[in-house]
N, C-alpha and C positions, 0 to 999 in steps of 0.2 A: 747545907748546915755544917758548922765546923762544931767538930768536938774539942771540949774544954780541956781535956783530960792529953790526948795526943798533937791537937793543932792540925787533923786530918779533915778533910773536906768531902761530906757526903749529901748524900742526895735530899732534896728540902723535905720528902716525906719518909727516911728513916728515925726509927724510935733509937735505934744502936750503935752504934759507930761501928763501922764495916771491917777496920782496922784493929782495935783497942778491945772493943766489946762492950766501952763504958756507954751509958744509957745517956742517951742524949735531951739536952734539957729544950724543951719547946718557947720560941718567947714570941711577944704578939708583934714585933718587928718581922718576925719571917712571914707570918700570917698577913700585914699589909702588905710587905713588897709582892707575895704572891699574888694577892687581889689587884692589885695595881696592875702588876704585869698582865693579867685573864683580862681584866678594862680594859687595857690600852691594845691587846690584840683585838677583843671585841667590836675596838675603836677603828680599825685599823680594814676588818673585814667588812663594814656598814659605810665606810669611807668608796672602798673600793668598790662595793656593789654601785651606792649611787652614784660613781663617774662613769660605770658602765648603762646607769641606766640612763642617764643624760644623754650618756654616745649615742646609743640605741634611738631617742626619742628625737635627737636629734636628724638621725640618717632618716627615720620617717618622713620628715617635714621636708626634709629636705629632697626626698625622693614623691612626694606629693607636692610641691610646688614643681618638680620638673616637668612631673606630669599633664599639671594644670596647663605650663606655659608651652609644652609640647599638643595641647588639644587648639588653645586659644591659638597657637602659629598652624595650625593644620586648618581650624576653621578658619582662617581669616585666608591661607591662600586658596583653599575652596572657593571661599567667596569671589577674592579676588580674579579665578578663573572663571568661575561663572560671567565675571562682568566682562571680561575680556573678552570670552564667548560672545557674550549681547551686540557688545560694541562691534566686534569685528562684522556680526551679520547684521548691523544696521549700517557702518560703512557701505557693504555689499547695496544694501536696498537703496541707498542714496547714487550709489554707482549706478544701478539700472536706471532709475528715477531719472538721471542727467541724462544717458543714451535715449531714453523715451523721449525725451525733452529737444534732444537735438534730431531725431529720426522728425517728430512733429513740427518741427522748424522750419524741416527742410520743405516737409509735405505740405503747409502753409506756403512754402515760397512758392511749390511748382502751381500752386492752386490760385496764387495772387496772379502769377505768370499769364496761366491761362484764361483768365476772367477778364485782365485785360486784352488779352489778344479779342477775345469774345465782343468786349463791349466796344473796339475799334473796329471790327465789322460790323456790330450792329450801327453804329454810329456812321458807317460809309451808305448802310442802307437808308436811315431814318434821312440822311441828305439828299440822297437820290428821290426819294419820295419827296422831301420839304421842294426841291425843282420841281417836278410836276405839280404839285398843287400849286404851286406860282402860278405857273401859266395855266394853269387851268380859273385861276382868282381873278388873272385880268382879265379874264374874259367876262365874269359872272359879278363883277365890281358895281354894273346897274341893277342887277338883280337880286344883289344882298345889303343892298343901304337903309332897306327899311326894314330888316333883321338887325340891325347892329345894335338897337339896342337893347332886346330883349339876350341878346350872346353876350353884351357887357353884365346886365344885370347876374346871368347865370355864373361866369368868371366869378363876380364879388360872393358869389354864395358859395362855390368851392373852394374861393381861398380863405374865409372865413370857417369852415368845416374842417380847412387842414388844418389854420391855424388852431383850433379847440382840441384835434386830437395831438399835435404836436403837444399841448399843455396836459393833455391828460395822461401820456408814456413818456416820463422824462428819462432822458438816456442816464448808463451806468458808467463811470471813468471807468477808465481802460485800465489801472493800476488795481480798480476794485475787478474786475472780470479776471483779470490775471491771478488776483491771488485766489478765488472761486476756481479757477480750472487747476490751478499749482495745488491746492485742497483734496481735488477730487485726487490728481495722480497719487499720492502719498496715499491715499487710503484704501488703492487700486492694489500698493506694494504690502502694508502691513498696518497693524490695526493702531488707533490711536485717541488719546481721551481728548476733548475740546482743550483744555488747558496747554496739553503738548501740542495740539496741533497747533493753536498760537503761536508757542513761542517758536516751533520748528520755523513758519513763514515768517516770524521776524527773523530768525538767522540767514533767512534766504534774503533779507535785505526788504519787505515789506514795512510798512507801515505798521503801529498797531491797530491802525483803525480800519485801512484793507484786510490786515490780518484777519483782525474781528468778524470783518465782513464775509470776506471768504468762507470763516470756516464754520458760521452763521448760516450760511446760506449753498453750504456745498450739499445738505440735505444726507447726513450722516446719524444715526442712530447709537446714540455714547453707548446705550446700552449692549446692542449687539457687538460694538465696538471694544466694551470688555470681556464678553464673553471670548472673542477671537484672542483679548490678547492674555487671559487667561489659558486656554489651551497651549496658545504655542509658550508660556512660562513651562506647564507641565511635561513638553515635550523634550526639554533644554536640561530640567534637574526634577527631580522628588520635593514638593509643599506639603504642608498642612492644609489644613482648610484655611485658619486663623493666620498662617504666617502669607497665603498667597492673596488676602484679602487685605493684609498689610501693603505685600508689596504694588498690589494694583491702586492702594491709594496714595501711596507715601506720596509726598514732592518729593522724592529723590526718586523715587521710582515712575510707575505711569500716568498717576495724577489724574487717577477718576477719584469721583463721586464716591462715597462710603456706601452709598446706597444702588451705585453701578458697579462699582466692586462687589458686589454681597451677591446683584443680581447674577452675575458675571460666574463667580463662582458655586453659586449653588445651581446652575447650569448648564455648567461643562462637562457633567457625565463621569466625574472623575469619581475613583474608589481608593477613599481614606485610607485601608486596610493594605492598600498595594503601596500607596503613596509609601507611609509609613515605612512598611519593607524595603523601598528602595533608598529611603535615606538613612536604615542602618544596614545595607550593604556596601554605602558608599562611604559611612562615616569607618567603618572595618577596612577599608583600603588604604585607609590613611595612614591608623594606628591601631595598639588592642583596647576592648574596652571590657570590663565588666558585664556580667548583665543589669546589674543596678544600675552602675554608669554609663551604660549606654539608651 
């Protein structure tokens, strides 16, 4: 505030001029600038809080989406090893499946080998025999002409006999028998639903309709069929109950039955409580978690 009296400059809330003595006169222009001035720091400090609190709200978010996309990249390569796991020991089972395949080949060949050697001795004996009864025939040629034709008659009755059972066991293609034994081995290796084993035998180059046939008739139980490949899931990683009844029905996965999966799973003996525990031991290896969030 300046005094009138001197043209000295004191302070806005002196009554006296510091200098002079003379009493200084109050007006309502010092009274706004002061208020203005108290506003506009007011202004100034309520400014600065909320760019701090934007900063703040922001580094949240943004350290919570990292999070998010550090769980989502953790579970997905989880997964993805898992599947790599599966794959690689089904590789393996198709590996042994082919060595079975060719050991049985070979055991086929020596078997075919020997069956012929078999039936070309028999076949030198049934000749040696068919001479002697020659000569034994011409001799006996007056003594059997009034048999002849009760021995014709008999002939048309046994070939007529085989003819009916011939009609009554009609044989199976060879393409159908083969995919029925390629059926059995596969489930000799590791467990599987009627839908996978289909498609497995078409990738072997079957038909769908031998497929079918095969795996129709290889006399397989889907049901126990899930239960095996429910265990060896729980052997590999930690389920639910509700996630390992997923994965035995998905199409992407084993492709049972909703109702072979249920069986499957609620009797494999498995205990929820441990389950549980080992898949937040494993989800801990990854990364940290809460206990809420985990």
């Amino acid at each position: 505030m300046k005094c009138k009296k001197c043209g000295k400059i004191n302070k806005d809330d002196a009554l006296y001029c510091d200098y002079c003595g003379n009493k200084l006169e109050y007006s309502k222009t010092n009274d706004i600038n002061k208020f203005n001035k108290n506003l506009g720091d007011k202004y100034k400090i309520i400014i600065i809080i909320f760019i701090m609190f934007l900063g703040i709200v922001g580094a949240i978010a943004s350290s919570i989406n990292s999070m998010n996309g550090d769980k989502s990249n953790n579970n997905n390569t989880h997964i993805n090893n898992y599947n790599n796991e599966y794959d690689n020991n089904y590789d393996s089972d198709l590996d042994d499946i082919e060595k079975n395949e060719d050991s049985n080949s070979e055991d086929k060949d020596s078997n075919d080998e020997s069956s012929t050697s078999n039936e070309m001795t028999s076949n030198g004996i049934n000749n040696n025999s068919s001479n002697n009864q020659t000569q034994s025939g011409t001799n006996n040629n007056n003594n059997n002409t009034n048999n002849e034709p009760n021995q014709n008659q008999s002939s048309d009755q046994n070939n007529e006999g085989s003819n009916s059972s011939s009609q009554q066991t009609p044989s199976i293609s060879k393409s159908k028998q083969n995919a029925v034994d390629k059926a059995k081995q596969y489930l000799k290796n590791m467990p599987f639903s009627k839908n996978g084993l289909i498609k497995q035998l078409q990738y072997e180059k079957f038909s769908t309709e031998d497929a079918t046939y095969g795996v129709e008739n290889c006399g397989a139980n889907w049901y126990e069929q899930a239960l095996k490949a429910a265990k060896q899931y729980l052997k590999s990683m930690a389920y639910s109950k509700k996630g390992l009844i997923k994965q035995l029905s998905s199409q992407y996965g084993s492709q049972f039955t909703e109702e072979e999966a249920t069986y499957g799973v609620e009797n494999c003996d498995a205990n929820w409580y441990e389950q549980a525990l080992k898949a937040a031991k494993q989800y801990l290896k990854s990364m940290a978690y809460s206990k809420k969030g985990l």
